[in-house]
N, C-alpha and C positions, 0 to 999 in steps of 0.2 A: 159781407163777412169781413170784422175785421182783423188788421194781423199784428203780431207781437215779432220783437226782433229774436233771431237764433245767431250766431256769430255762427258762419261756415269759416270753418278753417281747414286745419290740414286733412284731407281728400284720398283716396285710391279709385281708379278707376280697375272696375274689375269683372271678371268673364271665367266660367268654368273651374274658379278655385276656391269658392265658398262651398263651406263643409256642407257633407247631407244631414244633417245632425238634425233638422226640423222635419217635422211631420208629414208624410207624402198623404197622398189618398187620390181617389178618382180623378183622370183628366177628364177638365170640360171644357172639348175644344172652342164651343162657340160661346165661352162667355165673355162679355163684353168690359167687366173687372176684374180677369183673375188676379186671384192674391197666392197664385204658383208662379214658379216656374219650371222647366225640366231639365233633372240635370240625369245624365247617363240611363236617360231612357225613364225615369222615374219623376212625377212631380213631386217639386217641395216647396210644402204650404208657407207663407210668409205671413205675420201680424201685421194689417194695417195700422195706422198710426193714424188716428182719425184731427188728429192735430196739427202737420205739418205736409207742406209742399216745398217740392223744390222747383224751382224755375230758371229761365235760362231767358235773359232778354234779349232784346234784337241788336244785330251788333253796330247797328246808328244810333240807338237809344240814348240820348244827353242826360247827366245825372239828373240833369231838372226836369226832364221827362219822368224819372224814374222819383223822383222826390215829388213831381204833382200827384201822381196817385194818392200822395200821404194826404193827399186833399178831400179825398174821396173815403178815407179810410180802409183802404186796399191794403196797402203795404208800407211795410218801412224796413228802411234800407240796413243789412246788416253792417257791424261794425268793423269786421275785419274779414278782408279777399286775399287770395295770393293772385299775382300777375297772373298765371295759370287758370285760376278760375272768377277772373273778374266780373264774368259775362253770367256767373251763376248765384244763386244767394238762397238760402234756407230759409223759410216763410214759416213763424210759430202762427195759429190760430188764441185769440181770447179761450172761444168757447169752441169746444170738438164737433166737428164736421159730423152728418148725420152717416155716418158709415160710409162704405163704396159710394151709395148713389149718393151722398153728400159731396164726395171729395171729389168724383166725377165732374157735377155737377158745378161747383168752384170751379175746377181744371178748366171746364168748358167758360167760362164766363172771365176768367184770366186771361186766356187765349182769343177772346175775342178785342183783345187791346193793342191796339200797334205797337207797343214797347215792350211785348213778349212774342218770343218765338219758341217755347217750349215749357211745358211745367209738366210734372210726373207725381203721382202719388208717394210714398215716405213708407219703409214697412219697418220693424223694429226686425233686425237679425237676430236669430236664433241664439247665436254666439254673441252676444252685446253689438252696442254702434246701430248702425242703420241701414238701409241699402236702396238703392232709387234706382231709376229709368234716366237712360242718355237715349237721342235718337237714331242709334246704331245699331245695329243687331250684327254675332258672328255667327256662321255657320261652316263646318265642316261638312263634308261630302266622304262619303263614306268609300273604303280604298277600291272598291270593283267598279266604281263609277268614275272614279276620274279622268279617264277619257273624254265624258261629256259631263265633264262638273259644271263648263261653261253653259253649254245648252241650258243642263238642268235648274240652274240659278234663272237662266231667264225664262222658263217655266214658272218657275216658284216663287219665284218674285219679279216680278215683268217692270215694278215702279217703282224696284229700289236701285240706287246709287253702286257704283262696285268701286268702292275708297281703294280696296286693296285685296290683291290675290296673292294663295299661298301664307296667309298672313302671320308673323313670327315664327315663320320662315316651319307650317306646318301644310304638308300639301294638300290641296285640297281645301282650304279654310278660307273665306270670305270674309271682309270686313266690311258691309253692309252699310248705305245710310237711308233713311227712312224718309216721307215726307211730311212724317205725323207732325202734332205739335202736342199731341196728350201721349203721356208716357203709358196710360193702359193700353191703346193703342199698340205701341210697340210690344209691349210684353207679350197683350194676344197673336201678333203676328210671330213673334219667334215662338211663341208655344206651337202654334199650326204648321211652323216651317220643322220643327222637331218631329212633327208626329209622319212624313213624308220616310217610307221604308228606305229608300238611296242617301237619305241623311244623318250622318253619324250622331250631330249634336248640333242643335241653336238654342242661341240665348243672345238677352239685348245684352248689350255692353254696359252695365249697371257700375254707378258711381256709390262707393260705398265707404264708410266709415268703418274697419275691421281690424284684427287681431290676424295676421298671417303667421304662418310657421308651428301651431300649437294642435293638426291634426297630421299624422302621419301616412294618413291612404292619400291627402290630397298634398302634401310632400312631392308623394312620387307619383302622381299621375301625368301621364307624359302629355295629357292634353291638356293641362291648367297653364291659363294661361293674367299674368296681372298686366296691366296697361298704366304706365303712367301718368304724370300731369301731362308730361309733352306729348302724349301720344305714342310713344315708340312702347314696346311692349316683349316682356321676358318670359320664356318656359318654367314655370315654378318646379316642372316637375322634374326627376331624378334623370 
């Protein structure tokens, strides 16, 4: 597959404050590409974008590592990063990927190269822009369990990372890191760690292209939460 350049630029990293405004329907916990995810107990549907990947390379990767690929017809390099996200780059396709099991598929055979450590499916948001997979996941613990929010995390996730507890400063909240390297992956594990009765709310930590400020339920939702370039992270809500 070969690829076309997309210039990644300015970036949000974001969790819990994209609108519900797309289309929910059945959870299906055990699929292996969902195109949801779950926000307030509810899935919502996302449009794959059978065109584009985002990837995340490994962080010894030498430019000319990442420029031999162009040898192979893999990839080429976009034209513009910020310091922030130099380690990421927006991958166009010539020709559209055969749906899910296409872009899986890619995912899988990208990730088999030593000069990436992550790449995630592309879905078009509901509200314009885009929205991808990081390999993070957050997860909130619901208030009658926080006694053993601790345990419960290592129940629930025995193989994930604990970055951060309590996390923007909301108790009970997990900032999670993963060991995947395919970003479907992640998504199906924070769909599974949502559907757990003692968990308020999970979702990956999705890098997204959006429009903030233009819905008023998620305004004031005291659990939305946006995360920056640098990482530190603010309450959107009221």
């Amino acid at each position: 597959m070969k690829f076309a350049p997309i210039i990644l630029s300015t970036i949000l990293l974001l969790v819990a404050a994209i609108p519900t405004t797309a289309a929910t329907g059945n959870v299906e916990a055990n699929s292996s590409t969902p195109d949801y995810y779950i926000y307030q107990g509810e899935p919502v549907r996302m449009q794959l974008d059978p065109g584009r990947l985002l990837v995340r390379y490994a962080p010894d990767a030498t430019e000319l590592e990442r420029s031999g690929l162009l040898a192979k017809g893999a990839i080429n390099l976009a034209a513009e990063v910020t310091a922030e996200t130099a380690h990421w780059q927006m991958l166009g396709t010539e020709t559209p990927m055969n749906g899910a099991v296409g872009v899986n598929g890619t995912i899988n055979e990208l990730t088999a190269l030593p000069q990436v450590a992550f790449v995630s499916p592309v879905f078009n948001a509901p509200y314009g822009g885009w929205v991808t997979m990081t390999p993070e996941i957050l997860i909130r613990i619901k208030p009658d369990y926080l006694a053993e929010a601790d345990a419960i995390i290592a129940e629930l996730a025995p193989g994930l990372e604990i970055v951060s507890r309590n996390f923007a400063n909301l108790p009970g909240t997990y900032y999670l890191r993963t060991t995947s390297r395919n970003g479907y992956d992640v998504l199906a594990q924070a769909n599974e760690l949502s559907l757990d009765p003692r968990v308020k709310w999970a979702e990956p930590d999705m890098m997204a292209q959006v429009l903030l400020g233009d819905d008023e339920t998620d305004r004031h939702d005291p659990d939305a939460l946006v995360i920056n370039d640098d990482n530190s992270a603010i309450s959107s809500g009221g």
